[in-house]
C-alpha positions as CSV (number, residue, x, y, z in Angstrom):
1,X,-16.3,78.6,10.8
2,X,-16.3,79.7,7.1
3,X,-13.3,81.2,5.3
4,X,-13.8,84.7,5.6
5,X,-12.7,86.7,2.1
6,X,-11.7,90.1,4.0
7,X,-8.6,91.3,2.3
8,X,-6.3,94.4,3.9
9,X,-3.6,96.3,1.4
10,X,-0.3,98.0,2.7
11,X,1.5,101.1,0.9
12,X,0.7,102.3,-3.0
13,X,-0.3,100.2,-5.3
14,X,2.7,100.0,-8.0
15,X,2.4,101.0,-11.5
16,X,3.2,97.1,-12.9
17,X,1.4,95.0,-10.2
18,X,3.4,92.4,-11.9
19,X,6.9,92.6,-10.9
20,X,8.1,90.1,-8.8
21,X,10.2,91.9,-6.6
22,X,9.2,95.2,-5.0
23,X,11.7,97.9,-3.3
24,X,10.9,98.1,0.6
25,X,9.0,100.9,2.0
26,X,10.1,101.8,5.4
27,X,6.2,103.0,7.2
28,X,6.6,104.3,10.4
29,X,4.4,103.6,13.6
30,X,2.3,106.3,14.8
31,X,1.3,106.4,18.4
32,X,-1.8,109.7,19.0
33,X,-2.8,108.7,22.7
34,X,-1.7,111.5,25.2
35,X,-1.3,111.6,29.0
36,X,-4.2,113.2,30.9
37,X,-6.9,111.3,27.9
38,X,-4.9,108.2,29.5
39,X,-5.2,108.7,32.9
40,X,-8.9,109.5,32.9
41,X,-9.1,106.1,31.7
42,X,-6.5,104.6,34.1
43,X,-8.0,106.6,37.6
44,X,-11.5,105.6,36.6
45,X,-10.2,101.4,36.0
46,X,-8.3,101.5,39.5
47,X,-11.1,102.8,41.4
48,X,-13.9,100.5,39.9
49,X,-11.6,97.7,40.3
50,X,-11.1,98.7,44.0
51,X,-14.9,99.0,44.7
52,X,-15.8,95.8,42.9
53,X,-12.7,93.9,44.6
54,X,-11.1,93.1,41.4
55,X,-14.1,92.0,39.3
56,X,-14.0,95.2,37.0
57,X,-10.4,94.4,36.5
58,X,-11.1,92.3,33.2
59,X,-13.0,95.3,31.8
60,X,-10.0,97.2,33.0
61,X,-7.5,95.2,30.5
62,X,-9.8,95.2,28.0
63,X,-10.4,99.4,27.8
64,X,-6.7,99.5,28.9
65,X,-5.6,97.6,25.7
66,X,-8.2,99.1,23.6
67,X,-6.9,102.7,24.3
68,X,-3.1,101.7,23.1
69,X,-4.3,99.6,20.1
70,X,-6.5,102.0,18.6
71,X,-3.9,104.8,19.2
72,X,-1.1,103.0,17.2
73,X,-1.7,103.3,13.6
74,X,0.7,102.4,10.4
75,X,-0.4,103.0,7.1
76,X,-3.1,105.2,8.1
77,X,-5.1,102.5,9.8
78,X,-5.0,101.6,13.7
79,X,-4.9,98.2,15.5
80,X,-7.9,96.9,17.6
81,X,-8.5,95.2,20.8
82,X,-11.5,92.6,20.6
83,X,-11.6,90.5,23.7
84,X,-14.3,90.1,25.7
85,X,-13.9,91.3,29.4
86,X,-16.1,88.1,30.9
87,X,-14.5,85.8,28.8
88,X,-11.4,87.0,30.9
89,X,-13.0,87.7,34.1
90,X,-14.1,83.7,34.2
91,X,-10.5,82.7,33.3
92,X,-8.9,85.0,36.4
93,X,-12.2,83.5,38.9
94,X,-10.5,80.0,37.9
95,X,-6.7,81.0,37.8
96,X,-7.5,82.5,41.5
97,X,-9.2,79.3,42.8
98,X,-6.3,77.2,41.5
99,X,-3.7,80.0,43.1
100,X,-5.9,79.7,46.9
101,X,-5.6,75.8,46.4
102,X,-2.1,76.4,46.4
103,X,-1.8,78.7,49.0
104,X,-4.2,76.6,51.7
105,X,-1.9,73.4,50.7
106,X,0.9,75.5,51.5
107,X,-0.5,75.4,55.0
108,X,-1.3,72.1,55.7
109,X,1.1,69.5,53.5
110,X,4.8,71.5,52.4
111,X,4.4,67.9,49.9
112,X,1.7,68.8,48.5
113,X,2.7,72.2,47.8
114,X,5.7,71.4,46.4
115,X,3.8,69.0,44.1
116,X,1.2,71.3,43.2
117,X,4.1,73.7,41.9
118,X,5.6,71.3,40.0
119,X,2.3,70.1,38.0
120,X,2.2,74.2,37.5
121,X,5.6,74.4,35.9
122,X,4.7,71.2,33.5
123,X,1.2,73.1,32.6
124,X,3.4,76.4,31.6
125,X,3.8,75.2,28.0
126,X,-0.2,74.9,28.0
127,X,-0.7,78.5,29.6
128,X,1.6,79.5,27.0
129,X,-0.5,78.6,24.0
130,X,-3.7,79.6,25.4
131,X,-2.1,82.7,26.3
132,X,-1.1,83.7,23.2
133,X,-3.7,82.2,21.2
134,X,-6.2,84.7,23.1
135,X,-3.8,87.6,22.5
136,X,-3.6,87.1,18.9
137,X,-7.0,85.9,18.1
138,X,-8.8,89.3,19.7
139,X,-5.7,91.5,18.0
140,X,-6.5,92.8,14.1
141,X,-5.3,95.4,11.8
142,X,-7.8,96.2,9.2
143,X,-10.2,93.7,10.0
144,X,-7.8,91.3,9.3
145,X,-6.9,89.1,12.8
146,X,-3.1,87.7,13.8
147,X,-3.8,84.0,15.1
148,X,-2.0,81.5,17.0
149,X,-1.3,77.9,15.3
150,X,1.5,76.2,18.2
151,X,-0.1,73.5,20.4
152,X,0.8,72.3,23.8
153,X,3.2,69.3,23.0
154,X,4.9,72.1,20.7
155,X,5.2,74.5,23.6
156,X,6.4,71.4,25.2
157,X,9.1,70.5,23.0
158,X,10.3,74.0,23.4
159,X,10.3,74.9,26.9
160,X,10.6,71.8,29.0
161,X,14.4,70.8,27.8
162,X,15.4,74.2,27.6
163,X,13.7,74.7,31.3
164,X,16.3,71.7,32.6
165,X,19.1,73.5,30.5
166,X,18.5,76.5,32.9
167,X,18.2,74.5,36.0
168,X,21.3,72.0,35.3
169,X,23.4,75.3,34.1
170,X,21.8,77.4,37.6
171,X,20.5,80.3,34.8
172,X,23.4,80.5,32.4
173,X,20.7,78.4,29.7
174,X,18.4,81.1,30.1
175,X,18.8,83.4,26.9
176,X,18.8,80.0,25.0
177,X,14.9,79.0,26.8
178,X,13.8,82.6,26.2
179,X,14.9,82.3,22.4
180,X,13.5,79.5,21.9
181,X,10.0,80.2,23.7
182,X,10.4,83.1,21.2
183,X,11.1,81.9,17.8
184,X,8.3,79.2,19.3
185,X,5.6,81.8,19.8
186,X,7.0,84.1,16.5
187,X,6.5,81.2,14.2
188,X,3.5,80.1,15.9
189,X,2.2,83.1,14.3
190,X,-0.2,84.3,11.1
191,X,-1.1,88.0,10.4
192,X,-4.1,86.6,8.5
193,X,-3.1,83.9,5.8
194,X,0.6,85.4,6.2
195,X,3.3,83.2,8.3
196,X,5.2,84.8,10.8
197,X,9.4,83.9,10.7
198,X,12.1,84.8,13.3
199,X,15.8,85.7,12.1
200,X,17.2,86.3,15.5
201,X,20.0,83.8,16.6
202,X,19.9,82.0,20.0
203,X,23.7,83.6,20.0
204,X,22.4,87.4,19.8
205,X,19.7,86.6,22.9
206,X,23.1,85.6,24.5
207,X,25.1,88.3,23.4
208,X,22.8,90.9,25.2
209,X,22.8,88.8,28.4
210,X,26.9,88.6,28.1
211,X,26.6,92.4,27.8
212,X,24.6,92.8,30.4
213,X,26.6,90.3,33.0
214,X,29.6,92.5,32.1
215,X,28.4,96.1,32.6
216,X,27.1,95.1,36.1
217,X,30.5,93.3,36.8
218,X,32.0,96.7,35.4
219,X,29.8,98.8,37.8
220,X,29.9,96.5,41.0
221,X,34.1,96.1,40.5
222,X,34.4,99.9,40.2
223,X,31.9,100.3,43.2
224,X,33.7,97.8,45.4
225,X,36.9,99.1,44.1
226,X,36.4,102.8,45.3
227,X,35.0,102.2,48.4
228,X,37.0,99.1,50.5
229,X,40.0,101.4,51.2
230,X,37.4,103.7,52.7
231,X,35.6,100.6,54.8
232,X,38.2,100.0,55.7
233,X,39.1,103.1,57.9
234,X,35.9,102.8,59.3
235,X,34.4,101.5,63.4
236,X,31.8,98.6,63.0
237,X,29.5,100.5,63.7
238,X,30.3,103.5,60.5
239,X,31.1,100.2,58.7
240,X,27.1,99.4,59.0
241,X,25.8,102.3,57.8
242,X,28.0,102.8,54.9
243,X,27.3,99.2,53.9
244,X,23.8,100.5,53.7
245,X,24.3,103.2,51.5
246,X,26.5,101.5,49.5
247,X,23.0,99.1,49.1
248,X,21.5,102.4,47.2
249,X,24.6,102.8,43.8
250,X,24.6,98.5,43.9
251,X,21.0,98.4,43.3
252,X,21.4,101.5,40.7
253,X,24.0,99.3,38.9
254,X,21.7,96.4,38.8
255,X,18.6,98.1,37.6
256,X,21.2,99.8,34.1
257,X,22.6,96.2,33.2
258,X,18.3,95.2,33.3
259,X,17.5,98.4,31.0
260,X,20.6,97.3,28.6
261,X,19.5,93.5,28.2
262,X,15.8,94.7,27.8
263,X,17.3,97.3,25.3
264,X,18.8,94.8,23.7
265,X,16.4,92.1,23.3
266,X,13.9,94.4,22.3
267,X,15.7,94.8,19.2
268,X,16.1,91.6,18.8
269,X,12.7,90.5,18.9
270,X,11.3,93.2,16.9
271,X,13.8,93.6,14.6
272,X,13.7,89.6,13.8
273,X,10.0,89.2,13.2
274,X,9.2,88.8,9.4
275,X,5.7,89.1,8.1
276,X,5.7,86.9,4.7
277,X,8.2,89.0,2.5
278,X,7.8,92.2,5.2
279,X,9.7,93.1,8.1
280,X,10.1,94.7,11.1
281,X,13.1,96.7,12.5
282,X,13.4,97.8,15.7
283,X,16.1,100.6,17.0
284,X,15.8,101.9,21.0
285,X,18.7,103.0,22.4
286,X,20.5,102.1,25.4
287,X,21.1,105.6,27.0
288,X,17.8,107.1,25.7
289,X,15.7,103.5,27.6
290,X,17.8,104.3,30.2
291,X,16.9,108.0,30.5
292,X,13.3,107.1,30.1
293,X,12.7,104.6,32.6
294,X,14.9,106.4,35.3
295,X,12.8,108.9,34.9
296,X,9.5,107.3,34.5
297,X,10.4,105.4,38.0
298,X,11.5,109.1,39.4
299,X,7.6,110.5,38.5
300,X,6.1,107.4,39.7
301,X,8.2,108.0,43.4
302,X,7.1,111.4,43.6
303,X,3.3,111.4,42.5
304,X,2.7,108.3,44.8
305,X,2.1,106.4,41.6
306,X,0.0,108.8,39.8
307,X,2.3,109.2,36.8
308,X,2.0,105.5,36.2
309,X,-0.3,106.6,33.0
310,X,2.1,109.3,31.7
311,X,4.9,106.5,32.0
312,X,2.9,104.1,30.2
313,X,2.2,106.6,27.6
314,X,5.9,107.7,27.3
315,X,7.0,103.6,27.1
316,X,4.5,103.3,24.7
317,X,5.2,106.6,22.0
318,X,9.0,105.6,22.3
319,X,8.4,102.0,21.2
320,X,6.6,103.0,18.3
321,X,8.7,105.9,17.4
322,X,11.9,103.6,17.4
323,X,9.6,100.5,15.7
324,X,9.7,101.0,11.3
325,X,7.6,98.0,9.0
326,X,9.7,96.9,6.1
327,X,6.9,96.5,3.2
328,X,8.1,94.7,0.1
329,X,5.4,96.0,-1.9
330,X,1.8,96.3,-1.3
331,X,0.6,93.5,1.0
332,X,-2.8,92.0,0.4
333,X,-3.8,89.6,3.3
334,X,-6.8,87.3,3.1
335,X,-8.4,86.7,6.8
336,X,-7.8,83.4,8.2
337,X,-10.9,81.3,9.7
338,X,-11.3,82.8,13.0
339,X,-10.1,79.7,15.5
340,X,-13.1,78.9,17.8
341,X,-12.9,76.7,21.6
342,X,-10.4,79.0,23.4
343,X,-11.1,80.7,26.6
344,X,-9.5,83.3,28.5
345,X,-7.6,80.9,31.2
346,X,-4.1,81.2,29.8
347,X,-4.6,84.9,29.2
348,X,-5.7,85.4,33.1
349,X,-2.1,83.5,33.8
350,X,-0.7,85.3,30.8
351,X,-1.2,88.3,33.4
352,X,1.1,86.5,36.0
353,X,4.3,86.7,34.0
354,X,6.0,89.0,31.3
355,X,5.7,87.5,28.1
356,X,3.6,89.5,25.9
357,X,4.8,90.4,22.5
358,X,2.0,92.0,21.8
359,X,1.1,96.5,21.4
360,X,0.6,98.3,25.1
């Protein structure tokens, strides 16, 4: 492909276009979807992925993703979705034939199984990049497209020795192989001709899992603490039940540390992505996530799932609200060639895990 010439310009122009240094404009992110335009969408994507057995579903991420990227604007100007649905309905028709393989092996040979799940972990640093590079090739701003430079033995390099860190240390590496997966995938990154840089520390990513680790231990101690002398006084039988309902404020204190660490690490990430001389800053708070999700899961429970959009919508707005780009002056971006040879396999696995970066 040809080097395109599309150019895209943040903020007022200054008076002396010259100066080498300009003060940073804080431009907010504006999110103008709503609930009920939402779930017209949603209703109408789960039934037509019902009645065609999953096919529509591609078409489904695609309109899904198209609703929340054209709906979040900065600088007067919305994002935009541009993948096409059969590009990713051929990548999910080969990611489920590989998935049945697994699971008819699983019947016949535990050995092969267990081989076939190993060869999957070693082609995660492959899924990875063709993940991404999907993601950020069919995302733009102004016409401009983000893009997606890493290669496999990159991805590699990254995730396999911090992968054995996490086994070796039974989890305790983990914030470190998340960081570095990460800064890998932030870096990895162009918004046009601009690079992409990460200040986050490997140390912060562990500081919100320490923090985490510690209000659970907080919450289970004072659980444990308030309720053996009562156990205690109880038949076997009592003893069962209570044990049961004790389940209930345990899984409660579980789910608060989760919201803090996602809290955090949201922050984090956001907050530590640079766009050439911009940034980003990113400020949710622990109580308010907290608030929203426990009541998000609260709607869910009692519509039989049919708040799901108005949650999504909620997630979504807050994100935004809390989300501020750091300008350092106007920013004219030329548009990168467009990157050609990549199909929609790594985004159909992308779906399997929980590592997009990316809006909605």
């Amino acid at each position: 492909m040809t080097e395109t010439t599309d150019v895209t310009t943040f903020g007022t122009e200054p008076a002396d276009a010259t100066d080498a240094v300009h003060e940073r404009v804080a431009l907010p992110f504006h999110f103008t979807g709503n609930a009920s335009e939402y779930f017209r969408i949603w209703i109408v994507n789960v039934a037509l992925s019902i009645v065609t057995l999953g096919i529509y579903s591609a078409w489904a991420k695609v309109r899904n993703k198209q609703y929340f990227y054209r709906h979040t604007w900065l600088d007067g100007a919305s994002f935009d979705y541009l993948a096409d649905p059969r590009k990713i309905l051929k990548g999910r028709i080969l990611v489920a034939a590989a998935l049945g393989v697994m699971a008819v092996s699983k019947q016949y040979s535990a050995g092969l199984y267990l081989l076939l799940a190993f060869l999957l972990m070693l082609a995660t640093p492959w899924v990875l990049v063709k993940a991404f590079r999907f993601s950020m090739r069919n995302s733009a701003w102004r016409n401009v497209r983000f893009s997606f430079r890493g290669t496999t033995s990159q991805a590699a390099g990254e995730y396999l020795p911090g992968m054995a860190i996490t086994m070796v240390t039974l989890g305790i590496g983990a914030p470190w192989l998340q960081w570095r997966i990460t800064r890998f995938v932030v870096e990895s990154s162009t918004f046009g001709k601009l690079p992409m840089r990460f200040r986050t520390r490997a140390m912060d990513f562990a500081r919100a899992y320490w923090g985490g680790a510690a209000l659970l231990g907080l919450m289970i101690g004072i659980l444990v603490g308030s309720t053996v002398g009562f156990m205690a006084s109880l038949d076997d039988a009592s003893r069962k039940w209570a044990l049961n309902l004790i389940a209930l404020p345990a899984a409660a204190s579980y789910f608060v540390a989760i919201v803090f660490i996602k809290t955090r690490l949201a922050n984090l990430v956001w907050g530590g992505i640079e766009i050439g001389e911009h940034r980003l800053a990113s400020a949710q708070k622990f109580r308010q996530v907290l608030w929203l999700q426990f009541t998000n899961i609260l709607a869910i429970v009692c519509t039989l799932g049919l708040a799901v959009p108005w949650a999504r919508v909620r997630n979504h707005r807050y994100r935004l609200e809390k989300l501020t780009f750091h300008a350092a002056g106007p920013l004219i971006v030329a548009a990168a060639a467009a990157q050609e040879g990549d199909g929609a396999v790594g985004d159909a696995l992308h779906d399997l895990g929980d590592f997009d970066i990316g809006f909605g």
